[in-house]
HTML snippet that shows the backbone in 3Dmol.js (N, CA, C, O; Angstrom):
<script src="https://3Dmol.org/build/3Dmol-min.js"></script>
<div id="view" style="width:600px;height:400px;position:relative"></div>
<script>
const pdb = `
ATOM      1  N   UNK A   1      28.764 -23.710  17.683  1.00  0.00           N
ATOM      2  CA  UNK A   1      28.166 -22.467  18.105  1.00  0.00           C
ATOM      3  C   UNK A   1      27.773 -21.651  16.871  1.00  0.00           C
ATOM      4  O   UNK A   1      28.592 -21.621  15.952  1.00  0.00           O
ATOM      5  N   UNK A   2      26.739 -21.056  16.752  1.00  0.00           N
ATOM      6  CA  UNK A   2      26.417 -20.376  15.549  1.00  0.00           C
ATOM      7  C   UNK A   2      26.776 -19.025  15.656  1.00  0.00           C
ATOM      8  O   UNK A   2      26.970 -18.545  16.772  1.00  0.00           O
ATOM      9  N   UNK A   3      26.911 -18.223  14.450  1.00  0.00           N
ATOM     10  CA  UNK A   3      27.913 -17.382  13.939  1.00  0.00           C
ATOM     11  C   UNK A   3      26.602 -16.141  13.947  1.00  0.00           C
ATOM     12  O   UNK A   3      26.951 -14.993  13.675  1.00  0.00           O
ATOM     13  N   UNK A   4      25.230 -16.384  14.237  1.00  0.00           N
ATOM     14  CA  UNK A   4      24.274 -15.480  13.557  1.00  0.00           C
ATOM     15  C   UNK A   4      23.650 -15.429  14.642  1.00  0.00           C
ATOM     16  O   UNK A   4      23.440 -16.411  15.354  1.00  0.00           O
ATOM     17  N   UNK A   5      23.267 -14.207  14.895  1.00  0.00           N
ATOM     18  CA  UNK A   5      22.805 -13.466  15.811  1.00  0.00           C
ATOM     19  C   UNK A   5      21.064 -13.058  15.119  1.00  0.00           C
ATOM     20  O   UNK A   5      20.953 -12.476  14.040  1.00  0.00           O
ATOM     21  N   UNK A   6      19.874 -13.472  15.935  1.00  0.00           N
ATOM     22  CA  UNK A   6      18.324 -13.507  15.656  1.00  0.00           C
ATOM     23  C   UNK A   6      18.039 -12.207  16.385  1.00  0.00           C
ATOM     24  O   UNK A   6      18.689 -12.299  17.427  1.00  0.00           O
ATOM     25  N   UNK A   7      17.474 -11.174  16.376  1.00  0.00           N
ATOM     26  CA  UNK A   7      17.120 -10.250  17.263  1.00  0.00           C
ATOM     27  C   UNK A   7      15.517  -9.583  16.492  1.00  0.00           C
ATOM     28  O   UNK A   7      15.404  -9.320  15.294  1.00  0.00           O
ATOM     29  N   UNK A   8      14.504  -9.435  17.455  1.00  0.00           N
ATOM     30  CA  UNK A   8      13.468  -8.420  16.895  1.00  0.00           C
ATOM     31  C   UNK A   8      13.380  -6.850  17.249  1.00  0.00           C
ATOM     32  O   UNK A   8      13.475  -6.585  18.447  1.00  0.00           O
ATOM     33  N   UNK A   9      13.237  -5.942  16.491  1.00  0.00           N
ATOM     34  CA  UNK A   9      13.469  -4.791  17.019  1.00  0.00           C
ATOM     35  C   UNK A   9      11.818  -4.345  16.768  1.00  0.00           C
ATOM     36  O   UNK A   9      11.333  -4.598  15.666  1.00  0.00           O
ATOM     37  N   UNK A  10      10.950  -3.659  17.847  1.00  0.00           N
ATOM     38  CA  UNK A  10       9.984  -2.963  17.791  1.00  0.00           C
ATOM     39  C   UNK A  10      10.044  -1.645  17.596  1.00  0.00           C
ATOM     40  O   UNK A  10      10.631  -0.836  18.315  1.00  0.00           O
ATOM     41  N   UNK A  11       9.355  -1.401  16.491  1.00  0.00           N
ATOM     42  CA  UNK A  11       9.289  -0.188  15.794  1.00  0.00           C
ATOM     43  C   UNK A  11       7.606   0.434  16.368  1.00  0.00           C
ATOM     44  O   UNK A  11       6.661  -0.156  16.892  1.00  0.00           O
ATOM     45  N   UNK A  12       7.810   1.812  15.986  1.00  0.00           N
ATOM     46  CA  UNK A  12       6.492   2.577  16.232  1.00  0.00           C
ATOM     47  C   UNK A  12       6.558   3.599  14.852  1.00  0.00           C
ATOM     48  O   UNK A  12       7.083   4.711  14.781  1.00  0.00           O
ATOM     49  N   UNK A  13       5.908   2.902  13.881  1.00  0.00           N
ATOM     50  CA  UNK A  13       5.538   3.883  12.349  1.00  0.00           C
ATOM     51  C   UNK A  13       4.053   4.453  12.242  1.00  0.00           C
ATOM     52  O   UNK A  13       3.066   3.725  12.341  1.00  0.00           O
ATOM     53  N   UNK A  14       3.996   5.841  12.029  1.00  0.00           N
ATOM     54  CA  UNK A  14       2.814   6.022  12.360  1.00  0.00           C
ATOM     55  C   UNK A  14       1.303   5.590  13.331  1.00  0.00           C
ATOM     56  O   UNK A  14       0.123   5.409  13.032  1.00  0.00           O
ATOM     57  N   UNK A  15       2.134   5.552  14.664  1.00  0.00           N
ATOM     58  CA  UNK A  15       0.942   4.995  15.174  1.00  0.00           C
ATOM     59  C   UNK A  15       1.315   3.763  15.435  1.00  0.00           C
ATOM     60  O   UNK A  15       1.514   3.494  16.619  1.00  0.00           O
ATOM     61  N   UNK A  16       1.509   2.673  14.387  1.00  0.00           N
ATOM     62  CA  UNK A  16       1.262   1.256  14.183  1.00  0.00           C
ATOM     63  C   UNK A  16       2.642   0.801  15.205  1.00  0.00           C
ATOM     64  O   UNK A  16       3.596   1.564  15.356  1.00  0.00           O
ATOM     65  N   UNK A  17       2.558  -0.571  15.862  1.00  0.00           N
ATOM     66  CA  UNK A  17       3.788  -1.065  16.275  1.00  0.00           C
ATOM     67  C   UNK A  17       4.211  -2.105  15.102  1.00  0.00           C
ATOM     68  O   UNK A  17       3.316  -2.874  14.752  1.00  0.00           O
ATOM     69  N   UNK A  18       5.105  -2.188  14.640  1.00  0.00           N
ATOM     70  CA  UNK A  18       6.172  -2.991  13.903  1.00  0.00           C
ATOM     71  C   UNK A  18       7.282  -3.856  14.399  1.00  0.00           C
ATOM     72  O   UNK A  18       8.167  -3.442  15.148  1.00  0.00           O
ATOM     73  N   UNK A  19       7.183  -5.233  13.889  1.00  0.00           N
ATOM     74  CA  UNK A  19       7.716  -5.951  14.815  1.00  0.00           C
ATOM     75  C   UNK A  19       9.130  -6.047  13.350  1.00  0.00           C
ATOM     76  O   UNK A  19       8.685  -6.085  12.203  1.00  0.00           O
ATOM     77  N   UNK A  20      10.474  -6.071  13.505  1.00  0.00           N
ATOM     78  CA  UNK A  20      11.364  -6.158  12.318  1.00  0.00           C
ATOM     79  C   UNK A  20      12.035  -7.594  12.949  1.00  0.00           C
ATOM     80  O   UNK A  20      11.992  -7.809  14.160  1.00  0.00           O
ATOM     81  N   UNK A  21      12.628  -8.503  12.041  1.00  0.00           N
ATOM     82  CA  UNK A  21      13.091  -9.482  12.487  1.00  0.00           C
ATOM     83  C   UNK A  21      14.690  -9.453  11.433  1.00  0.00           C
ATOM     84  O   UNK A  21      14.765  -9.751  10.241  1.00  0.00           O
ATOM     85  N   UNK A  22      15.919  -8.956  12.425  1.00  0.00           N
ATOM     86  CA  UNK A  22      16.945  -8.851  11.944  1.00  0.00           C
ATOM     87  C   UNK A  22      18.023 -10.431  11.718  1.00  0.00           C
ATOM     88  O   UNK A  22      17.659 -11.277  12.534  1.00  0.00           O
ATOM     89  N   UNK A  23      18.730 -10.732  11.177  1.00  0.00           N
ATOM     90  CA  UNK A  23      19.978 -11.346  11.277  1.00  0.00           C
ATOM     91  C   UNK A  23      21.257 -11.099  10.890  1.00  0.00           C
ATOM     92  O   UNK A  23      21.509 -11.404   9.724  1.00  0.00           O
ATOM     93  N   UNK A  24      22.021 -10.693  11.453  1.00  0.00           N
ATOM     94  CA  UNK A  24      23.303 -10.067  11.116  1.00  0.00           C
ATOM     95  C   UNK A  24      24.439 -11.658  11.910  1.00  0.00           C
ATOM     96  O   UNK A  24      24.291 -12.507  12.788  1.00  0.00           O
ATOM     97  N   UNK A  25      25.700 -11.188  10.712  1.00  0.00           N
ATOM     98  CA  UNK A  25      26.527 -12.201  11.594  1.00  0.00           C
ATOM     99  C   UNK A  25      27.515 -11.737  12.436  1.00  0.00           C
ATOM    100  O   UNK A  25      27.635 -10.522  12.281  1.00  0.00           O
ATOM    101  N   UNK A  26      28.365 -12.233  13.361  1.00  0.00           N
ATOM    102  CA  UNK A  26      28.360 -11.588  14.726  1.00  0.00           C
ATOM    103  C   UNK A  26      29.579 -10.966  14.015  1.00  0.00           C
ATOM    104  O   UNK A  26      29.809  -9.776  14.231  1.00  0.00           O
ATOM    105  N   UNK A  27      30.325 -11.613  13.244  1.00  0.00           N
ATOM    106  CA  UNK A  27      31.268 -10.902  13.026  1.00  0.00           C
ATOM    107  C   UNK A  27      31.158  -9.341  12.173  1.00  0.00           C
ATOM    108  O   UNK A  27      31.864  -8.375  12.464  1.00  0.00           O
ATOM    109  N   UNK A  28      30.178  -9.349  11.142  1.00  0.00           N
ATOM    110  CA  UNK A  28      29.851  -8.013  10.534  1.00  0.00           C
ATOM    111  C   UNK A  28      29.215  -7.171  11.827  1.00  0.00           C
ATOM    112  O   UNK A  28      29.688  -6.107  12.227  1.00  0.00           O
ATOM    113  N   UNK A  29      28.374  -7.658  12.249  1.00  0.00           N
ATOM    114  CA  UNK A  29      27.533  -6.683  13.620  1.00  0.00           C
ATOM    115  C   UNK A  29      28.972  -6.288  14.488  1.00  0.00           C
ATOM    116  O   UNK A  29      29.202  -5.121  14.806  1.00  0.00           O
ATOM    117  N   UNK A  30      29.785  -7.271  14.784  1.00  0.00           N
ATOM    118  CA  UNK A  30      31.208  -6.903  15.591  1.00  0.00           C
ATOM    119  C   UNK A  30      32.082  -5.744  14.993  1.00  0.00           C
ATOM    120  O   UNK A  30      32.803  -5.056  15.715  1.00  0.00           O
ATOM    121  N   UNK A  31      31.970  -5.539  13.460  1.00  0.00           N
ATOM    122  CA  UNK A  31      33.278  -4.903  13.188  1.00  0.00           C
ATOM    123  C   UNK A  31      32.288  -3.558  13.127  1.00  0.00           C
ATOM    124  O   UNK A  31      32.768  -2.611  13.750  1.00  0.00           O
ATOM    125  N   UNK A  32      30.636  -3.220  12.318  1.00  0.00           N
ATOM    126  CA  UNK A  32      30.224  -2.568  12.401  1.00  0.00           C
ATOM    127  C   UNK A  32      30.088  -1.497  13.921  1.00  0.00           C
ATOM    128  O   UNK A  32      30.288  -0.282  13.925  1.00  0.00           O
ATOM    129  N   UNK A  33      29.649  -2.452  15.277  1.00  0.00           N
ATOM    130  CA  UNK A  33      30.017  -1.413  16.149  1.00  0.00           C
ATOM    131  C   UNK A  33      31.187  -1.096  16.663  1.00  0.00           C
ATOM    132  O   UNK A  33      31.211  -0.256  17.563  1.00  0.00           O
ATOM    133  N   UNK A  34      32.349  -1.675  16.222  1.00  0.00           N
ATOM    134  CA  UNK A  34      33.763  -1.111  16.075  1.00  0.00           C
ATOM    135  C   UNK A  34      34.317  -0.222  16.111  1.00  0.00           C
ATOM    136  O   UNK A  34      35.274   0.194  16.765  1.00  0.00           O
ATOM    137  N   UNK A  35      33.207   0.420  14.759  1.00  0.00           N
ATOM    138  CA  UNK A  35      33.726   1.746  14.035  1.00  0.00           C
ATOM    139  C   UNK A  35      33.386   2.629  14.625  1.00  0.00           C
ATOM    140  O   UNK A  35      34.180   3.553  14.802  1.00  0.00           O
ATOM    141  N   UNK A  36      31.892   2.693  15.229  1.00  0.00           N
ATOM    142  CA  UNK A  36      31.986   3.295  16.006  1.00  0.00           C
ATOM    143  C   UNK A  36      32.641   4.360  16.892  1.00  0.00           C
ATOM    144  O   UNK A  36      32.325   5.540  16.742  1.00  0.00           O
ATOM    145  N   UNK A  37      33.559   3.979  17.826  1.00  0.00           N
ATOM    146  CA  UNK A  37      33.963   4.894  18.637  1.00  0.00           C
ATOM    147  C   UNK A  37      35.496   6.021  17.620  1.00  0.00           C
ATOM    148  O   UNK A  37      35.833   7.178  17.869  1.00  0.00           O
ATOM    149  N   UNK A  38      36.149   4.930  16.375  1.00  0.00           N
ATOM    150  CA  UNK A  38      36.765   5.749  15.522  1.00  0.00           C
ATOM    151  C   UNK A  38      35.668   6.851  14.875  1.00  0.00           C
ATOM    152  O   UNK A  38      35.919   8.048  15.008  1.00  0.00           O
ATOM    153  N   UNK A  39      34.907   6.585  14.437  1.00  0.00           N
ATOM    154  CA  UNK A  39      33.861   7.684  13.849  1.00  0.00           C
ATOM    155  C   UNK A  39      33.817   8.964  15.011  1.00  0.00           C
ATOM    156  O   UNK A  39      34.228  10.108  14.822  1.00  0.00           O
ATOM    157  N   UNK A  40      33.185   8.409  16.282  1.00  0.00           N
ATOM    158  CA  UNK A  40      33.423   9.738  17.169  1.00  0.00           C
ATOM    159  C   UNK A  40      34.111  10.223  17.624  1.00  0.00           C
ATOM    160  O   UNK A  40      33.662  11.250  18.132  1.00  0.00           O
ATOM    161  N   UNK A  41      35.551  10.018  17.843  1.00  0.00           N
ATOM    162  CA  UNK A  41      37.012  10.305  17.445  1.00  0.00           C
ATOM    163  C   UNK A  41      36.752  11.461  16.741  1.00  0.00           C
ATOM    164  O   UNK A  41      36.546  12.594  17.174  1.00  0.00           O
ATOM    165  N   UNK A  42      36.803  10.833  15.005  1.00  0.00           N
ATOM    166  CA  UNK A  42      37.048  11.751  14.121  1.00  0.00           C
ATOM    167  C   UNK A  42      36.090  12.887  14.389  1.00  0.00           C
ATOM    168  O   UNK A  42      36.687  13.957  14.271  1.00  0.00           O
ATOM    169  N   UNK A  43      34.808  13.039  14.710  1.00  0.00           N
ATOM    170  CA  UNK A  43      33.606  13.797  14.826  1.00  0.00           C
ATOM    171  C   UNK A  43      34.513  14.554  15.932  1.00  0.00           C
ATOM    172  O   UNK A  43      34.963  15.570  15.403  1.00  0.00           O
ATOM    173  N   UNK A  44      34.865  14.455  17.021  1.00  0.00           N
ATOM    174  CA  UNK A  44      35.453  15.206  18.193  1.00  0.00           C
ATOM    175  C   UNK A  44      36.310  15.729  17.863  1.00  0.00           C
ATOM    176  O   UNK A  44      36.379  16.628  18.701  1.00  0.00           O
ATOM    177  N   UNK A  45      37.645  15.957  16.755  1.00  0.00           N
ATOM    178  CA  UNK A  45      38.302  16.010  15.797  1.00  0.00           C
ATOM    179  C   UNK A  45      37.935  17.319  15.283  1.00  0.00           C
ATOM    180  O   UNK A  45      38.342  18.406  15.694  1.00  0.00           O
ATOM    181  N   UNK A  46      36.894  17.026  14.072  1.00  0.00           N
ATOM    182  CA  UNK A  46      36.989  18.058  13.445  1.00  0.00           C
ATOM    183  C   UNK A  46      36.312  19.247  14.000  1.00  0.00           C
ATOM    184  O   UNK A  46      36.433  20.339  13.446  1.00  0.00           O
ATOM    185  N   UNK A  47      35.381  19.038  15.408  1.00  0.00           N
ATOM    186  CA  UNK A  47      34.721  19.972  16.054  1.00  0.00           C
ATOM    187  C   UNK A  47      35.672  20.942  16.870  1.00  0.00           C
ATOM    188  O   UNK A  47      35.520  22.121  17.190  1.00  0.00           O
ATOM    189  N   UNK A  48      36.833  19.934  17.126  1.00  0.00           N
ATOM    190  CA  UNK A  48      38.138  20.857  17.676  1.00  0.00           C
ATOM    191  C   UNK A  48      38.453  21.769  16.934  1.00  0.00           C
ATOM    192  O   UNK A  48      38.352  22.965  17.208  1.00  0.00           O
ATOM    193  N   UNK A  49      38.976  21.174  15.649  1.00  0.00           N
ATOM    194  CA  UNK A  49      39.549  21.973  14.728  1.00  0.00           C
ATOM    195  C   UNK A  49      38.540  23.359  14.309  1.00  0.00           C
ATOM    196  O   UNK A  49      39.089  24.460  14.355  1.00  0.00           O
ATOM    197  N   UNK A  50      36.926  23.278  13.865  1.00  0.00           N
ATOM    198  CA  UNK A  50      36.267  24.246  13.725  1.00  0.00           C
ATOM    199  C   UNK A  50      36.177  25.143  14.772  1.00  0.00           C
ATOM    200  O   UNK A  50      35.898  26.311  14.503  1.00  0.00           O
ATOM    201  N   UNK A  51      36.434  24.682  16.353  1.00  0.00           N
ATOM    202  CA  UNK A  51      36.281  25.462  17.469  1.00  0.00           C
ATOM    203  C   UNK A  51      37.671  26.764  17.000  1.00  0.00           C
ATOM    204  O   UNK A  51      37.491  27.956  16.750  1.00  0.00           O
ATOM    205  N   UNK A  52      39.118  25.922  17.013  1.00  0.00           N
ATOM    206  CA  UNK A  52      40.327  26.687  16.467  1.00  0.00           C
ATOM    207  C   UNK A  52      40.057  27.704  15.677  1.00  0.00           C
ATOM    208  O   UNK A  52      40.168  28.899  15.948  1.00  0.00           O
ATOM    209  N   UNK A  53      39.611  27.097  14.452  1.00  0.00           N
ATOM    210  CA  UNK A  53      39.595  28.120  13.325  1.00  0.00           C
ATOM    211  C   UNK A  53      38.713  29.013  13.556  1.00  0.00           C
ATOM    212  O   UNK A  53      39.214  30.118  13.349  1.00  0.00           O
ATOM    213  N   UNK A  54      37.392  29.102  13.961  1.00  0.00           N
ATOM    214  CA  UNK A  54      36.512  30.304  14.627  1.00  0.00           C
ATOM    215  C   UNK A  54      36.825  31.280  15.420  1.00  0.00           C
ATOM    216  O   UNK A  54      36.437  32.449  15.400  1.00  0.00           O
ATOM    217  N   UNK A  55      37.826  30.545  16.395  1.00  0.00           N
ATOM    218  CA  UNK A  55      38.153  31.385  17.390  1.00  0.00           C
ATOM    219  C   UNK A  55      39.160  32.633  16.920  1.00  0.00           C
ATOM    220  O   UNK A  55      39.131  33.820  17.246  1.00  0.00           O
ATOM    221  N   UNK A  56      40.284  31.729  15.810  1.00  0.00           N
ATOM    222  CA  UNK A  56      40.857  32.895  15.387  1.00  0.00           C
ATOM    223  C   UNK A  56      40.691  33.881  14.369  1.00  0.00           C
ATOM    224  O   UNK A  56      41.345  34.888  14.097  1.00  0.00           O
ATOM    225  N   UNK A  57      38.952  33.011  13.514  1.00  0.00           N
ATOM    226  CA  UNK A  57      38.743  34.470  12.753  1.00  0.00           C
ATOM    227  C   UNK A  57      37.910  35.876  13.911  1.00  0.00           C
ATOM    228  O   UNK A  57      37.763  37.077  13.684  1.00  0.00           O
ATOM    229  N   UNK A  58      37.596  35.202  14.891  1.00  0.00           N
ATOM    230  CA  UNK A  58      36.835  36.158  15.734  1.00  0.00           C
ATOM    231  C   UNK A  58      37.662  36.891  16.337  1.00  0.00           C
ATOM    232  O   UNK A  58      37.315  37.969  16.818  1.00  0.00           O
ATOM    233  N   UNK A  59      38.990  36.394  16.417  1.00  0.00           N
ATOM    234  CA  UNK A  59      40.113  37.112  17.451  1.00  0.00           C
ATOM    235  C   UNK A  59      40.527  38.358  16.449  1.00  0.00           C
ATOM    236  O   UNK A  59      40.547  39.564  16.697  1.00  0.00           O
ATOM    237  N   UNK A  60      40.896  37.553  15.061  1.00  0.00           N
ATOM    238  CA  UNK A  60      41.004  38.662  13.719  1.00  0.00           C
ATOM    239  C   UNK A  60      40.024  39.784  13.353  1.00  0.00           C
ATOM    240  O   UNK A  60      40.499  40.901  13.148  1.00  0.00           O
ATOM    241  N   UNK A  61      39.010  39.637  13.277  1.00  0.00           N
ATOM    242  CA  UNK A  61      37.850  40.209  13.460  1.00  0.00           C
ATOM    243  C   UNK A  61      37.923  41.594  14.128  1.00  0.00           C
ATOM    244  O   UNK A  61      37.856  42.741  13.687  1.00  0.00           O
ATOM    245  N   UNK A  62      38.152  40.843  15.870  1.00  0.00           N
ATOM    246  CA  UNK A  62      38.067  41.830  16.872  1.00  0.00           C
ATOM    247  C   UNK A  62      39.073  42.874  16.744  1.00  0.00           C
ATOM    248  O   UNK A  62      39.044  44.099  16.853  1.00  0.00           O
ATOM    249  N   UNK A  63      39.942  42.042  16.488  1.00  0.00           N
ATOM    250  CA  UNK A  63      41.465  43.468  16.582  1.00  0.00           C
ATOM    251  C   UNK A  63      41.428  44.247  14.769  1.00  0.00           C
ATOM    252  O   UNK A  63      42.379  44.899  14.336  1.00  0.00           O
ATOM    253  N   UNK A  64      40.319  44.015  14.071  1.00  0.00           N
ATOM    254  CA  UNK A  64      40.217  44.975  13.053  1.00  0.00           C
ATOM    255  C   UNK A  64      39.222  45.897  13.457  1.00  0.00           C
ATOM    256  O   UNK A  64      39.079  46.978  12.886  1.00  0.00           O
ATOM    257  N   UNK A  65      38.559  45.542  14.367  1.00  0.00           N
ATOM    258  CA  UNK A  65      37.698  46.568  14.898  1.00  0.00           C
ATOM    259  C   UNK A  65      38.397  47.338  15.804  1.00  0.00           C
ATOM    260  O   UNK A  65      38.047  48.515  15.899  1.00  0.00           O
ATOM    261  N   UNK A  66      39.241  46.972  16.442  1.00  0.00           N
ATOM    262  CA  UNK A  66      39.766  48.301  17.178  1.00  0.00           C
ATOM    263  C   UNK A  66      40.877  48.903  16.459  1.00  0.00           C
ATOM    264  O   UNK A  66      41.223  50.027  16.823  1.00  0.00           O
ATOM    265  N   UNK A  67      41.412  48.418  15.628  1.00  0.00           N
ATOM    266  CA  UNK A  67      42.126  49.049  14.796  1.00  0.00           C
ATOM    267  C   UNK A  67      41.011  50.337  14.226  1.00  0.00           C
ATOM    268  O   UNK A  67      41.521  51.457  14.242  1.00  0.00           O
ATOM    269  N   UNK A  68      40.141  50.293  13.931  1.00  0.00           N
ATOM    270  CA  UNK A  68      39.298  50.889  13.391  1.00  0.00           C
ATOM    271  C   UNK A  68      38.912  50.784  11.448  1.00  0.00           C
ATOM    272  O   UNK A  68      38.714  51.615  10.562  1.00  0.00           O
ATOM    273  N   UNK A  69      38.969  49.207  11.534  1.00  0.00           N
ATOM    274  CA  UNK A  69      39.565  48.659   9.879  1.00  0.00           C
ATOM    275  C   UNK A  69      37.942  48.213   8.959  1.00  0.00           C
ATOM    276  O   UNK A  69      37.653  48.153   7.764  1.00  0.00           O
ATOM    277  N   UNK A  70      36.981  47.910  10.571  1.00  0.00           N
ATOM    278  CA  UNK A  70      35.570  47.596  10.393  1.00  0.00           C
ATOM    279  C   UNK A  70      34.661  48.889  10.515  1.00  0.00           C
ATOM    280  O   UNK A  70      33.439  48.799  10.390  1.00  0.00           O
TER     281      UNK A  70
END
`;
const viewer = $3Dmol.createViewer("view");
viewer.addModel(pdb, "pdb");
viewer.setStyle({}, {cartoon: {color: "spectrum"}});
viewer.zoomTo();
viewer.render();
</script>
């Protein structure tokens, strides 16, 4: 059984159609979309964390304004 995967991908570059003729082996193409779903993990991750930290400079923020500090 062969290890290499043939695929054409059609492109559209300016106008023109482009025909690309890939070969990847199944195992690099395998581990590459792998990573994948760890990558959007981490991406979901740090969007948490920036949601956190915003929220509590805005919360800080707010209660210096009624303090009357702004």
């Amino acid at each position: 059984m062969s290890k290499d995967v043939k695929f054409n991908i059609n492109l559209s570059v300016n106008g023109k159609d482009v025909v690309v003729q890939c070969k990847q082996g199944v195992q690099e193409l395998g581990k590459a979309l792998g990573t994948i779903p760890g990558k959007a993990e981490q991406g979901r991750m740090a969007m948490i964390k920036w949601s956190a930290v915003s929220t509590i400079y805005n919360n800080l923020y707010n209660g210096l304004q009624q303090l009357g500090w702004t």
